[in-house]
C-alpha positions in Angstrom: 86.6 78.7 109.6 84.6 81.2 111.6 84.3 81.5 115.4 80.5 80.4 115.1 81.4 77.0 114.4 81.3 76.8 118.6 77.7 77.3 119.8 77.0 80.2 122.4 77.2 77.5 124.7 81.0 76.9 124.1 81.6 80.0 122.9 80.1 82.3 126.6 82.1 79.6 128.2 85.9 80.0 125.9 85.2 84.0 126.1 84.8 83.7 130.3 87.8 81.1 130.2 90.3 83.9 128.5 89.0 86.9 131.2 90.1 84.2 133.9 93.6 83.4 132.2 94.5 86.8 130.8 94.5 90.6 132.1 92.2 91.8 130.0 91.6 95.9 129.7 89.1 97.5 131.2 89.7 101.0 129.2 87.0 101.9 127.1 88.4 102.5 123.8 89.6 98.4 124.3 88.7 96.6 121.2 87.1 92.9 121.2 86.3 91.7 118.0 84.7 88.6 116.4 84.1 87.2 113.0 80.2 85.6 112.4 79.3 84.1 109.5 75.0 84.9 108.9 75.0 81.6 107.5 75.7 79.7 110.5 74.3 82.4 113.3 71.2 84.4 114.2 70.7 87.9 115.6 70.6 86.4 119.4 73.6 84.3 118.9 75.2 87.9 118.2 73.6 89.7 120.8 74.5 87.4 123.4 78.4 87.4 122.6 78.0 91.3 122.5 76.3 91.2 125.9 79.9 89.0 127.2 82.0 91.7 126.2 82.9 91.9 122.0 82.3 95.0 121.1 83.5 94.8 117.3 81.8 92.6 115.0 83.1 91.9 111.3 81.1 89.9 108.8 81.9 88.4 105.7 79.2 89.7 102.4 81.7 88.8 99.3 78.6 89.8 97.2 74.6 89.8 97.3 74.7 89.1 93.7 72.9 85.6 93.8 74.4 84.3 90.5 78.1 85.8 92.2 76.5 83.4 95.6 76.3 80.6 93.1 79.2 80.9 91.3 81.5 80.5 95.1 78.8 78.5 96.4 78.3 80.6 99.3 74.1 81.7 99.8 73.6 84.3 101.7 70.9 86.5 102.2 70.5 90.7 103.0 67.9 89.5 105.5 70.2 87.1 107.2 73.0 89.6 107.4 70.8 92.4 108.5 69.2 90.1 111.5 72.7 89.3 112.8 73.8 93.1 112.6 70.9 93.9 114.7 71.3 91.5 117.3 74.7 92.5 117.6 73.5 95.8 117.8 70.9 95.4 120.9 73.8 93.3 122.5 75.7 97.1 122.8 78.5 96.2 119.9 79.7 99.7 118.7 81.4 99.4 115.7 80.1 96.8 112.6 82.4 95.9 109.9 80.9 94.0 106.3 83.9 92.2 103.8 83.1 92.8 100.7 85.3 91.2 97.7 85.9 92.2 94.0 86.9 90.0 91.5 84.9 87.3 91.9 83.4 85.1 88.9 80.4 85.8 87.2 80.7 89.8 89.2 79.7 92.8 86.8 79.5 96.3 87.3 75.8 96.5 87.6 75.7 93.9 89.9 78.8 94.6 92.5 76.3 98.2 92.0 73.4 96.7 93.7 75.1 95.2 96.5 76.9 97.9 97.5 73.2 99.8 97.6 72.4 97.1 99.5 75.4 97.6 102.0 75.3 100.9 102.3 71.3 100.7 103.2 72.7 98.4 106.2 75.0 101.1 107.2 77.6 99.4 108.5 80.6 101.4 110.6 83.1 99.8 108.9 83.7 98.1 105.3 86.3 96.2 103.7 86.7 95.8 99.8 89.3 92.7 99.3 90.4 92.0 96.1 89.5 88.0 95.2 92.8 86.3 94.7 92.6 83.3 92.5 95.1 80.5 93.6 93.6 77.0 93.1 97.0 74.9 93.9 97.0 76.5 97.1 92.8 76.9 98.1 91.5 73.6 97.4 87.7 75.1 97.6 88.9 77.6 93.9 89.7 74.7 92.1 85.4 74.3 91.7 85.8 78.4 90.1 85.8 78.5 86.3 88.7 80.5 85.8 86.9 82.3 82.4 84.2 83.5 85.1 86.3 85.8 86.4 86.6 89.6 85.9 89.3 90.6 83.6 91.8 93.3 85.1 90.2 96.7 83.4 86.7 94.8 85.1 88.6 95.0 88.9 89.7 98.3 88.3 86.4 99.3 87.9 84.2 97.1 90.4 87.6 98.9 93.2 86.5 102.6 91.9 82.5 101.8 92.1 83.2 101.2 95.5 85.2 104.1 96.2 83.2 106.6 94.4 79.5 104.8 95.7 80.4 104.5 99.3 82.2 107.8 99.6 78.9 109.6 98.2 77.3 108.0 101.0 79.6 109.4 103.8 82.1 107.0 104.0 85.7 108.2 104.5 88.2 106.2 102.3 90.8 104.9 104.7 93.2 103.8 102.0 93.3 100.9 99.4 90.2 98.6 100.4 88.9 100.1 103.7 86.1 102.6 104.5 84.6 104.2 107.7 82.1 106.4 108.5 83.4 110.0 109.9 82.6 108.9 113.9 84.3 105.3 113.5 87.3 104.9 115.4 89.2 104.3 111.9 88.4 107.2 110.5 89.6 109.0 113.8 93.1 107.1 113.5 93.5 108.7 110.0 92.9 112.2 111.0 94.3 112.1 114.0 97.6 110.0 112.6 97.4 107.2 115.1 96.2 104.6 112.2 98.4 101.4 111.3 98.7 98.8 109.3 99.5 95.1 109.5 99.0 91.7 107.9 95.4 91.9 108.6 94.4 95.0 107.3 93.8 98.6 108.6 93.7 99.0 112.7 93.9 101.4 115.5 95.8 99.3 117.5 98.5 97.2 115.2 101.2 98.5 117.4 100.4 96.0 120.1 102.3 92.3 120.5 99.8 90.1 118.5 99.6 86.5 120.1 98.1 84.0 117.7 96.0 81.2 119.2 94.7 78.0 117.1 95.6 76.6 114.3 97.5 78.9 111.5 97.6 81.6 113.5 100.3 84.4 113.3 102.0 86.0 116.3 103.7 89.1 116.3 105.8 90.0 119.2 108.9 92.8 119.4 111.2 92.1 116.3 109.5 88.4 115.4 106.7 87.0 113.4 106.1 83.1 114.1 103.0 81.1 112.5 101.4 77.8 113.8 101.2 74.9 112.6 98.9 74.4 110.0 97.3 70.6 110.6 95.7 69.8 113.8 97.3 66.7 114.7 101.1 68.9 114.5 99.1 71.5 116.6 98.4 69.2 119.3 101.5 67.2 119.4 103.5 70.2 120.2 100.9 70.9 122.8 101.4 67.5 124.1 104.8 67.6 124.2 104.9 70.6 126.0 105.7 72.9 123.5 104.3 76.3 121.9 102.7 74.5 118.8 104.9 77.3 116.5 105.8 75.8 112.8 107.7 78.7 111.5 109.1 82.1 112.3 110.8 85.3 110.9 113.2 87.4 112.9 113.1 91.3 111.4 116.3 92.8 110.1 116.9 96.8 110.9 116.0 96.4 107.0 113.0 95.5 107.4 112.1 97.7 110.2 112.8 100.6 108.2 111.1 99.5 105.6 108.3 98.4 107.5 108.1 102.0 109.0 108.7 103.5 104.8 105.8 101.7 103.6 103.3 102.3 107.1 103.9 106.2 106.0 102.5 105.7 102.6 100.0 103.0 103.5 98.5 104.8 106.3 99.1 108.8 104.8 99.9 108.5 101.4 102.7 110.6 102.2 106.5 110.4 103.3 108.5 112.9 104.6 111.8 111.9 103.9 113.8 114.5 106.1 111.7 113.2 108.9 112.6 109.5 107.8 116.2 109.9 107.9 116.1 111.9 111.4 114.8 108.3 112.3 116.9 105.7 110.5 120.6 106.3 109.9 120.3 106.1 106.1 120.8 108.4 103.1 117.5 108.0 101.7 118.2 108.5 98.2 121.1 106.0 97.9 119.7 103.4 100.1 116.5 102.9 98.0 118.1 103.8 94.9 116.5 100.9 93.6 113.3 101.1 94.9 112.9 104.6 93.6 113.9 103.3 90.3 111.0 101.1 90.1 109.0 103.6 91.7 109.8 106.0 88.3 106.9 104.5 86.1 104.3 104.9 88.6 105.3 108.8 89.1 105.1 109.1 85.0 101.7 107.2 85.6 100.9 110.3 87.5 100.2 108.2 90.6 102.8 109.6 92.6 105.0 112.4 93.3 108.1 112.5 94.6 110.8 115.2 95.2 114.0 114.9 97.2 111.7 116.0 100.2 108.5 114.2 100.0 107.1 111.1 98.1 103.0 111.6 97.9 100.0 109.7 96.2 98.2 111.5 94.2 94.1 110.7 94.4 94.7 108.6 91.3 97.4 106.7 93.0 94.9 106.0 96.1 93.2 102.9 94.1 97.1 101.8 94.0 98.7 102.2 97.2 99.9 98.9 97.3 101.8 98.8 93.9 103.5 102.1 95.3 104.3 100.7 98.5 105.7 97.1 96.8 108.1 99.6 94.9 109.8 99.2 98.6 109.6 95.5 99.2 112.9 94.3 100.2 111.7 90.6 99.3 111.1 91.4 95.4 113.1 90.7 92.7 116.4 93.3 92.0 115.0 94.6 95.3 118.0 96.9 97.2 118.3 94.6 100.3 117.2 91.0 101.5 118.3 90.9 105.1 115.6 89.3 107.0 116.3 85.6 107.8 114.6 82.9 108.7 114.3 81.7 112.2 
């Protein structure tokens, strides 16, 4: 769902409610964000939020294509998205993020072409290309996709380096894997300045912080734990009423997967690891404790998507498109992985 779904009633009132229960910052570079959906909002509905504080908006495109609209029944309109941008604009919001997705049924190169002309005419600050994940036995709503509309895989490859290529011609600084920013956007600051992170969620200047998930299905993060609501509302509320934190599952993070966690930030964030630098951090031999890894890593440096030296593993511009296959090379939780330490709380 989207925050929208409460009207600017309800919503002016829940935003007030959380600056009277919480110690909210007062520094400037503070980051509130909020999600609208065009479809459900208007340009004043964003200006007045942006007027109680939020001074981030993202908003979910997917595609302008209208027979790509059709295809994942959701109709939206440049015009729409453009009227909420601006009111969110006039409201003071500095920094306005569009999702885009590839992938999606009945997409072409052509098409996914004219939409990203179509977002880059917007300008937004910020955009986000996610790559559409079919899973139909878990996301009730895909099992209504054909499965033979989709893009085949040489067809995703392409619609991810259209968007590279398109919206770094137009200024856009290519954050890594599926973000962009323009050169004066806080993102692109983090990346030259080597403050950016990544979590869960994406790309951030701030993922460092304790993340405390409210509602239902939302994650927490907080020191060495991840936890994760419940997903149903009744469960949500029963804990509630009971007098408990309405938390359905948790994972408590091994020194394995903090190292690992800070292995794959370097590449995710940089493209680059220096591994003399790594081991001054974590008391490891490098080599011998991701012997494995850097097996599986071995293809992707033949690819010529990476180097890597006994001094320094580095993505090469190719390699970009992939970070995330490089980085999974490190994932403690796949198969004939080195380690599985983390456990279950």
């Amino acid at each position: 769902g989207t925050p929208n779904f409460l009207n600017i009633t309800q919503m002016l009132e829940l935003i007030e409610s959380l600056g009277r229960h919480f110690s909210f910052s007062r520094d400037a570079g503070r980051e509130f964000g909020i999600e609208l959906d065009p479809r459900f909002c208007d340009g004043d509905y964003a200006r007045q939020v942006a007027e109680a504080g939020i001074n981030r908006v993202s908003i979910g495109v997917q595609d302008f294509d209208p027979a790509v609209q059709q295809a994942v029944n959701r109709i939206q309109s440049v015009e729409e998205t453009a009227d909420v941008m601006q009111g969110a604009r006039k409201g003071g919001v500095r920094s306005i993020n569009l999702d885009l997705i590839y992938g999606l049924p009945k997409q072409t190169p052509e098409g996914f072409a004219r939409t990203l002309e179509q977002v880059i005419a917007l300008k937004p600050d910020r955009i986000a290309a996610y790559g559409y994940a079919h899973l139909p036995e878990r996301f009730k709503a895909q099992r209504q996709i054909d499965k033979y509309d989709l893009p085949d895989a040489t067809t995703r490859l392409t619609l991810l380096q259209s968007c590279v290529s398109m919206l770094t011609a137009a200024g856009y600084v290519h954050i890594g894997v599926d973000h962009f920013a323009l050169p004066g956007d806080d993102l692109a600051q983090a990346l030259v300045n080597g403050t950016l992170q990544r979590n869960f969620q994406g790309y951030s200047t701030h993922a460092a912080c304790d993340l405390i998930g409210f509602g239902m299905s939302a994650i927490s993060r907080i020191a060495r734990g991840f936890s994760q609501n419940a997903k149903d509302l009744p469960g949500y509320y029963m804990a509630l009423d009971n007098g408990r934190l309405p938390v359905a599952r948790g994972r408590l993070l091994s020194e394995d997967d903090l190292l690992r966690s800070d292995l794959i930030q370097q590449l995710m964030c940089g493209g680059v690891l220096d591994i003399p630098s790594f081991e001054a951090r974590h008391p490891v031999e490098f080599a011998h404790y991701f012997r494995q890894s850097l097996a599986r890593l071995q293809p992707l440096v033949d690819d010529g998507l990476v180097t890597c030296s006994s001094q320094r593993i580095e993505t090469t511009a190719r390699g970009q498109l992939l970070l995330r296959n490089i980085a999974q090379c490190f994932d403690a939780y796949i198969e004939g992985s080195d380690n599985r330490y983390s456990r279950a709380v």
